[in-house]
C-alpha positions in Angstrom: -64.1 108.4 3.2 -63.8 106.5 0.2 -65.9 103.6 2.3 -68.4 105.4 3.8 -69.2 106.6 0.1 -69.5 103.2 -1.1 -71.4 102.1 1.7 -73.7 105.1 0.8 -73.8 103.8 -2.9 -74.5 99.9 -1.9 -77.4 101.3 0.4 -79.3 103.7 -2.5 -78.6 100.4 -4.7 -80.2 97.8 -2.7 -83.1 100.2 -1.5 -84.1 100.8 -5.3 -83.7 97.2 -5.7 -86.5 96.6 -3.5 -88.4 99.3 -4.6 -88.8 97.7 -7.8 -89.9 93.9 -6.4 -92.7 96.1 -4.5 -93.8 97.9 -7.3 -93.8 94.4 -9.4 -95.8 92.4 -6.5 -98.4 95.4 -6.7 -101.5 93.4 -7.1 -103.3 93.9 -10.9 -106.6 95.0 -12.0 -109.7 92.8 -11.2 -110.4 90.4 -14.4 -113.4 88.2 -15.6 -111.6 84.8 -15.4 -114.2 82.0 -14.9 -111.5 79.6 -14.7 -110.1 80.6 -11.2 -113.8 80.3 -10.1 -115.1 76.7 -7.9 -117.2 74.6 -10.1 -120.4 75.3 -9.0 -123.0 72.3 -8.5 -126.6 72.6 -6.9 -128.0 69.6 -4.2 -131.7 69.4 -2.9 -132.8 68.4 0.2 -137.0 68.0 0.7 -138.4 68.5 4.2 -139.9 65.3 3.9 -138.5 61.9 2.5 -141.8 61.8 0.0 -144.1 64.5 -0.7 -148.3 63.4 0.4 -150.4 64.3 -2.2 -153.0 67.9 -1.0 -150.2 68.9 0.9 -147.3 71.5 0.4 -143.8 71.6 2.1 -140.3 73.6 1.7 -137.4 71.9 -0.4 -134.1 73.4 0.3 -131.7 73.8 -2.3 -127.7 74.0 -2.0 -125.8 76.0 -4.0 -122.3 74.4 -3.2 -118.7 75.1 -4.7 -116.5 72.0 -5.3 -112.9 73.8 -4.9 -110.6 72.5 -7.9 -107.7 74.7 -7.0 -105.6 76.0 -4.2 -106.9 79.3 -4.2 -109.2 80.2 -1.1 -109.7 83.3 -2.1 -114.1 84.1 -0.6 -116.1 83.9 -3.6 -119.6 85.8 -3.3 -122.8 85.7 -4.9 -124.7 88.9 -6.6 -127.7 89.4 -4.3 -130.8 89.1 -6.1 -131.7 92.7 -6.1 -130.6 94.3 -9.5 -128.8 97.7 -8.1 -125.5 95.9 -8.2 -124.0 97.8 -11.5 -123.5 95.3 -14.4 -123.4 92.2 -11.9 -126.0 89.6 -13.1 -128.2 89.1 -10.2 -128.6 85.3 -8.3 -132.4 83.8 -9.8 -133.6 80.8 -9.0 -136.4 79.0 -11.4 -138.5 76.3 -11.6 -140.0 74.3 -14.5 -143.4 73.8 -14.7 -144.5 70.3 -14.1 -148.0 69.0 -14.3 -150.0 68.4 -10.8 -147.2 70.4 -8.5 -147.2 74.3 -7.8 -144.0 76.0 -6.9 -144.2 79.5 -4.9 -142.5 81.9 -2.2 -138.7 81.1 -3.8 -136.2 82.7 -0.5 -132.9 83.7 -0.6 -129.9 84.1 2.0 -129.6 87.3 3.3 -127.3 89.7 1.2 -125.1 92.3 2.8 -123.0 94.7 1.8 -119.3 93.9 0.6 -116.2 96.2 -0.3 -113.9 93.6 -2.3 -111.7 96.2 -4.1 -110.3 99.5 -2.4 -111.7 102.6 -4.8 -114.7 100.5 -5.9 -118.5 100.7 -4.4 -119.5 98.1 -2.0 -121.7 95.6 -3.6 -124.9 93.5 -2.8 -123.5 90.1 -2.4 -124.7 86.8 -0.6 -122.7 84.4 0.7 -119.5 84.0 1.0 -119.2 80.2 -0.1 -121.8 78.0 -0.3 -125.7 79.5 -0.4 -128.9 78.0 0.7 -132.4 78.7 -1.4 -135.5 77.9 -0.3 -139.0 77.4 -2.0 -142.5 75.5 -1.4 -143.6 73.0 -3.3 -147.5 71.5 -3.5 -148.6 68.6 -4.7 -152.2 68.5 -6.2 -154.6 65.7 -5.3 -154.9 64.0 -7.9 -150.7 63.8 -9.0 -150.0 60.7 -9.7 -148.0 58.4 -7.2 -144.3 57.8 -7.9 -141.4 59.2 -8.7 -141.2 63.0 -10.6 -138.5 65.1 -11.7 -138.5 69.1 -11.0 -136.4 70.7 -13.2 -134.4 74.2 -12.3 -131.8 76.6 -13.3 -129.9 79.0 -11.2 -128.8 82.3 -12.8 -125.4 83.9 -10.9 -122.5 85.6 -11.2 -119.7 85.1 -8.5 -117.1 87.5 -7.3 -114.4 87.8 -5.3 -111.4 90.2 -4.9 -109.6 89.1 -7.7 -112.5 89.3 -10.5 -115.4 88.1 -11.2 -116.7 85.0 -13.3 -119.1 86.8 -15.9 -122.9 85.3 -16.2 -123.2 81.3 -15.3 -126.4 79.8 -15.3 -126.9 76.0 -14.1 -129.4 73.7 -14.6 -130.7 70.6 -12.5 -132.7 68.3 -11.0 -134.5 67.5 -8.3 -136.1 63.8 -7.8 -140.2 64.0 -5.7 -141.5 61.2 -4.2 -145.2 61.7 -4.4 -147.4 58.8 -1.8 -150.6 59.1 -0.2 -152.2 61.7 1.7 -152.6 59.5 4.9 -149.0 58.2 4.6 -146.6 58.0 7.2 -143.5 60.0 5.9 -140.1 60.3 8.1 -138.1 64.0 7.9 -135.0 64.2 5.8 -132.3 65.1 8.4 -130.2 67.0 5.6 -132.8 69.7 5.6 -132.0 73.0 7.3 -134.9 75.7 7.9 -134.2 79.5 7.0 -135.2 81.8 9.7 -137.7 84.3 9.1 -137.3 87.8 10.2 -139.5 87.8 13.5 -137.2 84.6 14.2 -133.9 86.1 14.2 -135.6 89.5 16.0 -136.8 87.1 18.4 -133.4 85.2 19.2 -131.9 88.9 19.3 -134.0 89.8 21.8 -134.1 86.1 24.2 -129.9 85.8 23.7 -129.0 88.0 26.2 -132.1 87.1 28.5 -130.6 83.4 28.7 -127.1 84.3 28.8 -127.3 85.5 32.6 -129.6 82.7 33.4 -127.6 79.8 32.2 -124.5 81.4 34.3 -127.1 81.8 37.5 -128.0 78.0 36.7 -124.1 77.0 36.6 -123.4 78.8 40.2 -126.6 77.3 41.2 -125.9 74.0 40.4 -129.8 74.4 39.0 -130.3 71.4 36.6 -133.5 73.3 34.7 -135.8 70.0 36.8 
């Protein structure tokens, strides 16, 4: 008797033990910590090697993270639209610069998120690394050479541990402006966006080729 009791003592013991390590391990509220936030660094990538002057062409513009800790945790970007609470919404900008036009700035595709059980799901792009888009013109008469644009990209990233309050970071982009009637060779590091009637498009023709590349396979048919 006297060791079943103890037994029974031992057991409530060592269950209460672990009752507390769970309670302990609980995770804790969210926090702004920009620290355990990716440095954040922007690269651009031109259609074109050089940019002819009268004409106008897409730049694309990286928004990459250079990871500086162990934590993997998937950081996300506030979407551009505003209705994401106090979250400072992703904006892209260009300077000004004599003889070039900027317009028609795109952004990734947001989507809806739920980081935090309890909380509303928010607006976010990404996660990871975003692409931006935007055409750029170069007048007739701009001089040949070399330019600078200058930008800055207002974000906020979050993931399920926090978020890293408002950032905002500026760069640069270097133009190579050359004749209209020059020869200029496609930058390979340039990836196109798809537009909306794109991706509805490849929606529809995915399953159409599907069956036909397995016919083509039993077939032996080599497309000729």
């Amino acid at each position: 008797m006297a060791r079943t009791l103890m037994a029974v003592v031992l057991l409530v013991a060592v269950t209460q033990a672990q009752i507390g390590v769970l309670s302990a391990s609980q995770p804790q509220p969210a926090t702004k910590d920009p620290a355990a936030f990716p440095q954040t660094f922007v690269e651009a990538f031109p259609r074109y090697m050089a940019l002819r002057r009268g004409t106008e062409e897409k730049v694309l513009l990286t928004a990459a993270l250079n990871w500086t800790t162990r934590d993997l945790t998937a950081t996300y970007w506030a979407a551009p639209s505003p209705k994401n609470g106090s979250l400072v919404a992703t904006e892209l900008t260009i300077e000004p610069l004599e003889g070039f036009a900027t317009r028609a700035i795109e952004y990734p595709r947001s989507q809806k998120v739920l980081l935090r059980l309890g909380e509303e799901r928010l607006r976010l792009l990404g996660p990871g690394s975003i692409d931006l888009h935007f055409k750029l013109r170069a007048d007739r008469t701009v001089a040949l050479g070399d330019h600078v644009l200058k930008g800055k990209l207002r974000f906020q990233q979050v993931s399920r541990v926090g978020d890293s309050g408002p950032r905002q970071l500026e760069f640069s982009i270097p133009i190579r402006v050359v004749e209209n009637n020059a020869v200029v060779s496609k930058d390979t590091r340039f990836r196109q966006s798809l537009t909306p009637i794109q991706k509805a498009g490849l929606v529809i023709l995915i399953p159409l080729v599907i069956p036909l590349a397995i016919i083509g396979a039993l077939t032996g048919w080599d497309g000729c």
